[in-house]
N, C-alpha and C positions, 0 to 999 in steps of 0.2 A: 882850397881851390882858388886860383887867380883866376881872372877876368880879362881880356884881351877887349877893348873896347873900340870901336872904329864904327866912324862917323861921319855921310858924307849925302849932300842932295843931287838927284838926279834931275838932268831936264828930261821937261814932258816928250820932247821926240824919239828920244831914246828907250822911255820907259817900256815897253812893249820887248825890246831886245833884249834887256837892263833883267827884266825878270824871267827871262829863258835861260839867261848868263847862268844868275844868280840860281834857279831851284837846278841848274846839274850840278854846280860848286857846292850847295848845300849837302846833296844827296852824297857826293864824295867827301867830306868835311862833315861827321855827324858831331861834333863840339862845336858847330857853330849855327849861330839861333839869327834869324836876319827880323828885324822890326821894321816899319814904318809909320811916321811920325801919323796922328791924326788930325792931329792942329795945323799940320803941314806937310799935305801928301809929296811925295818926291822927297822928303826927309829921312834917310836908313840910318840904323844904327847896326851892326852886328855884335854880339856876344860871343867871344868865344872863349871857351872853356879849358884850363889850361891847370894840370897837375901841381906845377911847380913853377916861380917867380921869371925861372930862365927858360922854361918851355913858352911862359906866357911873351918874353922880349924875342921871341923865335918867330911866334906867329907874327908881332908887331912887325917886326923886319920885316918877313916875306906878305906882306898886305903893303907895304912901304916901300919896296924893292920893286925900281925900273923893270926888274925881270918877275916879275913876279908872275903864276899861271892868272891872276886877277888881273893883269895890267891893260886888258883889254876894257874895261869897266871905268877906265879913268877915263878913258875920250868921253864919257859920258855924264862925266861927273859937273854939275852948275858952277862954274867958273874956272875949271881945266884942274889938274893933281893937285896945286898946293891946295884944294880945298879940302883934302880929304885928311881927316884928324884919329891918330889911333894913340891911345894910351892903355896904359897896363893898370891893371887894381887889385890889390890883396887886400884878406879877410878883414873885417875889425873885431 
């Protein structure tokens, strides 16, 4: 199992929208797990859960990708897209 990792903080005006986005994305997307930091609310991380090394740089793309059905989620992101950080992880 790979790990698609993305990471990124929301401003608090947004927040209210931010998590209406985000639980219908969940609900169609069920390999993907969304956290929020507790030491730093407006901090997300998502999880997502990926068969294989090249399905996991698939999801990374499309979370990274100008077009992506997420890209509405970046205007909302604490200091504009380049803030948002998504890497890949396989097992140890």
């Amino acid at each position: 199992m790979y790990i698609c990792f993305v990471e990124y903080k929301i401003d608090e005006e947004y927040m209210e929208t931010y998590r209406a986005f985000m639980k219908e994305k969940q609900e169609a997307h069920s390999n993907m797990h969304i956290y929020e930091g507790t030491d730093q609310p407006g901090l997300f991380v998502e999880l997502w859960q990926a068969a294989s090394e090249a399905e996991a740089q698939r999801i990374k793309e499309e979370r990274c990708n100008e077009r992506s059905s997420f890209m509405a989620a970046r205007d909302w992101i604490s200091g504009g897209s380049s803030r948002l950080h998504a890497w890949v992880f396989k097992p140890f």
